[in-house]
C-alpha positions as CSV (number, residue, x, y, z in Angstrom):
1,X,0.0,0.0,0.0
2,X,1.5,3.3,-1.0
3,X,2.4,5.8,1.8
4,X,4.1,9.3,2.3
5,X,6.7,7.3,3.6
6,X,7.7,4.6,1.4
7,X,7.1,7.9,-1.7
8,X,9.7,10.1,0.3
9,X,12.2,7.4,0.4
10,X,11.8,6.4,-3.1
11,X,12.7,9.8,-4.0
12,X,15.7,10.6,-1.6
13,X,17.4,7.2,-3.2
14,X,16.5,7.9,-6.6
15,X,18.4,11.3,-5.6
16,X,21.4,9.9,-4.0
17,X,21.1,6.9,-6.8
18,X,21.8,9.4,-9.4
19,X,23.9,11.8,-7.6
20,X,26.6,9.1,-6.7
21,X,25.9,7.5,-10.4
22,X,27.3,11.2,-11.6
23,X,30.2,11.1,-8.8
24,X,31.2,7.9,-10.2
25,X,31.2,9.4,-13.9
26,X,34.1,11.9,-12.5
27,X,36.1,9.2,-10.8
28,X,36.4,7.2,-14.1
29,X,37.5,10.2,-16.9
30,X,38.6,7.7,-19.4
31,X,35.0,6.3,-20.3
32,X,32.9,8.5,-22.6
33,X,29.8,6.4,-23.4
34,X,27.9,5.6,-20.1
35,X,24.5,5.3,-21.8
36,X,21.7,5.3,-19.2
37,X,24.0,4.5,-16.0
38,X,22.7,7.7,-13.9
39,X,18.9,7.1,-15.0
40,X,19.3,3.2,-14.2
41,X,20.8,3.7,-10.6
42,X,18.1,6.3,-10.3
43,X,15.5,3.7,-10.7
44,X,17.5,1.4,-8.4
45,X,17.1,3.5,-5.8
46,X,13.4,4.1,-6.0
47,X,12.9,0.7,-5.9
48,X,14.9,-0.1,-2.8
49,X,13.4,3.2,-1.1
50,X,10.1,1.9,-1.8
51,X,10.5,-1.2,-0.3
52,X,13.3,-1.6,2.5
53,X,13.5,2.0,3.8
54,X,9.8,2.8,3.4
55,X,8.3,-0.2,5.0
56,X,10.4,0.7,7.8
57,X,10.0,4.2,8.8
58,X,8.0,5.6,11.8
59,X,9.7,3.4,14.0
60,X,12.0,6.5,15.8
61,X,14.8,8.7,15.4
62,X,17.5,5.9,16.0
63,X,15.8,3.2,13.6
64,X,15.5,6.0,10.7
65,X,19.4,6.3,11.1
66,X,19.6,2.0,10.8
67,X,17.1,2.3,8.3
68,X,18.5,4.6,5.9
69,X,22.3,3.1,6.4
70,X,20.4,0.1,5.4
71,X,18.9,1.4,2.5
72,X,22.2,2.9,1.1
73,X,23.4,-0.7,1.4
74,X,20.5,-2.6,-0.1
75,X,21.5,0.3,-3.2
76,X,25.1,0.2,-3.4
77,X,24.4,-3.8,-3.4
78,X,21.9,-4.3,-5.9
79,X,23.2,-1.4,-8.1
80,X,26.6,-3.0,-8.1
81,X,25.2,-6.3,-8.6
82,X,22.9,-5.7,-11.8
83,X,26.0,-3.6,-13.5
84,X,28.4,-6.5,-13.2
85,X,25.6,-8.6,-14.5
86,X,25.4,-6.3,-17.3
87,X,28.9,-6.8,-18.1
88,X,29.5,-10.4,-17.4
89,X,26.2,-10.7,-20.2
90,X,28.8,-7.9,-22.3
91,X,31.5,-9.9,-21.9
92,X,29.8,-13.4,-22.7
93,X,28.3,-12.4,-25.9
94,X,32.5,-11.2,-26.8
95,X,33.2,-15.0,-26.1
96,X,35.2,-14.1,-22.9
97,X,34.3,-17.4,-21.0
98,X,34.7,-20.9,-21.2
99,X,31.2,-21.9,-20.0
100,X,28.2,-20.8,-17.3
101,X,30.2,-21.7,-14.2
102,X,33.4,-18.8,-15.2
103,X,30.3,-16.4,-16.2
104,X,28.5,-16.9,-13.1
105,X,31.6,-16.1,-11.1
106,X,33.0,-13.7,-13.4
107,X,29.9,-11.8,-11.6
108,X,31.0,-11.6,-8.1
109,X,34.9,-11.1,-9.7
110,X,33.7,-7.3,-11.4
111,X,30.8,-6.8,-8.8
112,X,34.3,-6.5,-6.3
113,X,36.3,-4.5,-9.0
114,X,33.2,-1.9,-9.3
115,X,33.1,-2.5,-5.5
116,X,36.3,-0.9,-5.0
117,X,35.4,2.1,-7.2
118,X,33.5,3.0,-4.4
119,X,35.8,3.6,-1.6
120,X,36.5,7.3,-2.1
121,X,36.5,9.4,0.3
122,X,33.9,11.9,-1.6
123,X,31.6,8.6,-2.5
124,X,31.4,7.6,1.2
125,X,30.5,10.9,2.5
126,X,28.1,11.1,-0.2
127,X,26.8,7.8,1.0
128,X,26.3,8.7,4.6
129,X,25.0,12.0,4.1
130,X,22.4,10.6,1.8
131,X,21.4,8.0,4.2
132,X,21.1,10.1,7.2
133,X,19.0,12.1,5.1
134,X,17.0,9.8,3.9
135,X,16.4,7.9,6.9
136,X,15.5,11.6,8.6
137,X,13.0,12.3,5.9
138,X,11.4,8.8,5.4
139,X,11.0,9.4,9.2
140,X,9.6,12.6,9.1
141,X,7.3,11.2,6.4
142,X,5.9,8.6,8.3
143,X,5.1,10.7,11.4
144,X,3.5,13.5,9.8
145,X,1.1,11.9,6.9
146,X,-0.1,8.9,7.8
């Protein structure tokens, strides 16, 4: 059932979705052709704002904190996790594997490359701000329009 608060968290991780999809555009100058990598993480983050941070809210001041460190995590994981699908699928249809089993890992093998793209300094900042806020907000939501 839609609420204030499950709408308010879908839109402060759509936010810090494509915010930190734009960050990640700076950190890697030497790719031009990112396609729809900012709208896709966008969507991500409505999705996992929707359902794990927005479920959750109106539970106090110390849970909104848990729950939107949780969220950021549910959307750095899932974000992370359908990109290296996307280019293990890239990379199979180049001939790059030997069969299903070296696909399948080869997942978990760039999920940790793009992984490590993430630990900046300006990226976890960005991270915590976004989920303090968005815990705060989802929060608010919850309390004031039910």
């Amino acid at each position: 059932m839609p609420t204030a608060a499950k709408a308010v968290a879908a839109l402060c991780l759509a936010a810090l979705g494509f915010l930190a999809s734009e960050l990640v555009k700076t950190l890697l100058p030497g790719i031009s052709e990112w396609g729809r990598f900012s709208e896709f993480n966008a969507a991500v983050g409505a999705v996992v704002g929707w359902i794990v941070v927005g479920t959750r809210a109106g539970r106090g001041t110390k849970d909104a904190i848990a729950n939107g460190l949780t969220g950021v995590a549910a959307l750095i994981f899932w974000a992370v996790f359908f990109h290296a699908c996307l280019e293990m699928f890239d990379q199979s249809m180049k001939r790059r594997f030997d069969g299903p089993v070296e696909a399948f890992s080869a997942i978990f093998e760039i999920g940790i490359e793009y992984g490590a793209i993430l630990i900046n300094p300006m990226m976890i900042a960005t991270f915590l701000i976004g989920a303090l806020l968005t815990g705060y907000f989802s929060e608010y939501a919850a309390r004031s329009w039910k």
